[in-house]
N, C-alpha and C positions, 0 to 999 in steps of 0.2 A: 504138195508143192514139188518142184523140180529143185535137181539138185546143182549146184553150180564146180566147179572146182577151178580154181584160180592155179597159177604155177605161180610159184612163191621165192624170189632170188634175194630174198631178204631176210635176215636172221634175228633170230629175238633170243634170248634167254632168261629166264627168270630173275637170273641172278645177274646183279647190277654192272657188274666185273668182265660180267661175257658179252653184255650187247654191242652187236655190230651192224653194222649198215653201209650198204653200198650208196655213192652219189645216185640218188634217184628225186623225181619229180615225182608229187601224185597230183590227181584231181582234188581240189576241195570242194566240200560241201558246206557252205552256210547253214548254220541250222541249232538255234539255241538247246538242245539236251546233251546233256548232261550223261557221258560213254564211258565208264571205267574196263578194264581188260578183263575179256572173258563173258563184258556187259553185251546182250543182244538186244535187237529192237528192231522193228518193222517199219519201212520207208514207205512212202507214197512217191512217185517219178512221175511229170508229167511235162516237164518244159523240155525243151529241145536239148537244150544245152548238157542239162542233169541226165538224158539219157546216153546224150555222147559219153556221160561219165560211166553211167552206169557199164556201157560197153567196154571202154579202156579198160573198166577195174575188174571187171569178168575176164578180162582176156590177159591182164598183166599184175598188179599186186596191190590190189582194193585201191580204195581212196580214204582221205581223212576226212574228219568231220568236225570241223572249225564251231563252238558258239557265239566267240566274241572276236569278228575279225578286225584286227587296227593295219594300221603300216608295221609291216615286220623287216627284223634286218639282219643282218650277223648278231649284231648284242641285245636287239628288242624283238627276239621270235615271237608269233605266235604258237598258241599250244593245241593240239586235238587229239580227237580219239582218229586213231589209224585202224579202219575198220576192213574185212572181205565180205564179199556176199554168200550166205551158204544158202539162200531158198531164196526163188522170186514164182510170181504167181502175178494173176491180174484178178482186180475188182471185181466186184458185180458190176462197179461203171467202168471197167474197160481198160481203167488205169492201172499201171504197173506198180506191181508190191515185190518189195524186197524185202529180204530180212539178214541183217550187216552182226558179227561178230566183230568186237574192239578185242586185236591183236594185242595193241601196246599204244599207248599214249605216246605220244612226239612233241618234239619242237619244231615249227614251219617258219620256214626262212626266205627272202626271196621270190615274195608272190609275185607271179602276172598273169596276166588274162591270154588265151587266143583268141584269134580272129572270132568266133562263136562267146567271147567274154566267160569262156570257162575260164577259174583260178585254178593253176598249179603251185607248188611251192616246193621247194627241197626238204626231204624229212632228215629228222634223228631220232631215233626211238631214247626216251625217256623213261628210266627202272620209277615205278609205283607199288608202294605196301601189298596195293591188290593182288599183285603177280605172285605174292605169296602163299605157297601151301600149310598153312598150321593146324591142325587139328586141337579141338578144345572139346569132350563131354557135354562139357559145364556152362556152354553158353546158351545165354539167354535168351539170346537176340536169333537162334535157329528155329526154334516153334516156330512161332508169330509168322516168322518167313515160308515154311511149309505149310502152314495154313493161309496163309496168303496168295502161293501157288495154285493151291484145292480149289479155291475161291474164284482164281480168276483164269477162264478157258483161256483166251488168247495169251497172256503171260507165263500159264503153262504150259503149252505148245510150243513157245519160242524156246525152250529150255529144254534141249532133250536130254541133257545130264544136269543133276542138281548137286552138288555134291555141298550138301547144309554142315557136312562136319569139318570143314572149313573152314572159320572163322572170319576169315577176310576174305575171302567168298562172299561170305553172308552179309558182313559188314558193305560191303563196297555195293553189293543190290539192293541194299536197305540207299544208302547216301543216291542211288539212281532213283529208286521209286518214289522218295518222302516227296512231297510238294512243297517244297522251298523253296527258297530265291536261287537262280541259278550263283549269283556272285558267295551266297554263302559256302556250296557245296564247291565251289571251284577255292575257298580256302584250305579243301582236303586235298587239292592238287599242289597249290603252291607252298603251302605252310602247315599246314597241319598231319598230324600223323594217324598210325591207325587205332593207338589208345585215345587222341583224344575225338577221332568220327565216332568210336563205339561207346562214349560216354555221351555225345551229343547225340544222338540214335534213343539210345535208351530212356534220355531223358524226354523225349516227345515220345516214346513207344509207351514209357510206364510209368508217365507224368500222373 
């Protein structure tokens, strides 16, 4: 795969206290999965419209990736993963493949459409548990994830650093991969924290 490199006037920091953001518009993406930061994942592009994005976001500062779009406002944002492209590639049919790196989760405010019915929205980056670097020995829940990696080509490809002694690292690509209800896992965005994703994790891993 070819490598992309996006120019980035946008500033993230881990820590909740530092994040800042310039007034910016991105492209959104409809698309029910489910993106925490640091979360990779392979796109398919083939409508007109989603390529105009794809180009914006190659050439200025990725786009976000909306699952559940409503009317958003000042006080009823929408939320997504604000993702960049670092590899694109085409099918064996011909279609465009990307593969999008989640920066930092946001708030989307302010949608509208252009003339092509692409959605923009004004971002704010949003601090998440995942952004966290913890190291733990002692978790449980890093095995089962590295073997899980060994097991699956394409999911270990998209990952060229794994860093399993992380904790919420691991935690947060566990709450990506399980096959639950998207509305369950979007309770680790609005409400719930990262002791109680890794009790609910484990309890379906070692039920």
């Amino acid at each position: 795969m070819n490598k992309i490199l996006t120019k980035n006037v946008l500033q993230v920091n881990s820590d909740k206290q530092e994040m800042r953001v310039q007034h910016v518009n991105l492209p959104i993406f409809p698309l029910p999965v489910f993106l925490l930061p640091e979360g990779v994942i392979r796109l398919r592009i083939f409508e007109p419209k989603y390529l105009k994005m794809v180009k914006i976001a190659s050439q200025q500062n990725g786009f976000v990736i909306c699952s559940d779009i409503k009317g958003s406002s000042k006080t009823n944002p929408n939320w997504g993963s604000w993702v960049h492209i670092i590899n694109f590639d085409q099918g064996q049919d011909g279609v465009l493949e990307i593969d999008v790196k989640c920066q930092s989760l946001v708030e989307v405010r302010n949608m509208e459409k252009d003339s092509d019915s692409l959605q923009f929205g004004e971002i704010t980056p949003i601090y998440h548990w995942s952004q966290d670097d913890v190291t733990n020995s002692t978790s449980t829940l890093s095995k089962p994830l590295k073997k899980l990696f060994e097991n699956n080509t394409l999911l270990n490809d998209l990952y060229s650093e794994k860093p399993t002694h992380n904790t919420h690292w691991v935690t947060a690509r566990w709450l990506e991969l399980l096959p639950v209800d998207l509305a369950i896992k979007t309770a680790f965005v609005e409400q719930q924290g990262f002791a109680q994703a890794t009790s609910f994790i484990e309890d379906i891993i070692f039920k």
